[in-house]
Steps between C-alpha positions, in 0.01 A plus 500: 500500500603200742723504792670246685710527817733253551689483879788354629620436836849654543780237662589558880798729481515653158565879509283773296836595300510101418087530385580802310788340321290220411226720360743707295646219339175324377301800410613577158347173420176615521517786215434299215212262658182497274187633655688634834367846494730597856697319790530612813764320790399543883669443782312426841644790770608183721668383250352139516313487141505657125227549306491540122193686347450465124268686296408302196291559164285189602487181697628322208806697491574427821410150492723472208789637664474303840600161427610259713879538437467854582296429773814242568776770437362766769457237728832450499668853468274560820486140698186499524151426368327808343103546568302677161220697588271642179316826438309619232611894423252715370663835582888595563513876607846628333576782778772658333374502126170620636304208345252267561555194316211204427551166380264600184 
């Protein structure tokens, strides 16, 4: 499993209810991505930056997916450049369903 967090730096003066809104209306998007295994949507406590944390199937996936007109389109919705940071995910630890889940 691969994945990438991508973060965005929030515009001076735009409330959490205006973030949220903003989240809730792109999200649905995501359901039918190939390869995207989970997304999650964080908001810094100051309010200043959002991060979004995908869990993917594989690098390829998510190169795939990221191309530079998306990149383009959530620099946009957000004003601002995004910064991609990449992990390579050997275990997720599913809390709630009591499992451990490996990349194998």
């Amino acid at each position: 499993m691969f994945t990438v967090m991508w973060t965005f730096p929030v515009p001076a003066g735009t409330s959490r209810a205006s973030i949220e809104g903003l989240i809730a209306a792109s999200a649905h998007t995501y359901l039918a991505i190939p390869g995207l295994i989970r997304k999650y949507y964080a908001i810094a406590r100051d309010g200043r930056t959002l991060s979004g944390i995908y869990l993917w199937e594989s690098q390829e996936a998510a190169d795939a997916f990221y191309t530079p007109a998306w990149v383009q389109l959530v620099t946009e919705r957000w004003q601002g450049a995004p910064q991609r940071q990449d992990w390579d995910t050997p275990m997720v630890v599913e809390c709630r369903a009591g499992q451990l889940v490996t990349a194998a």
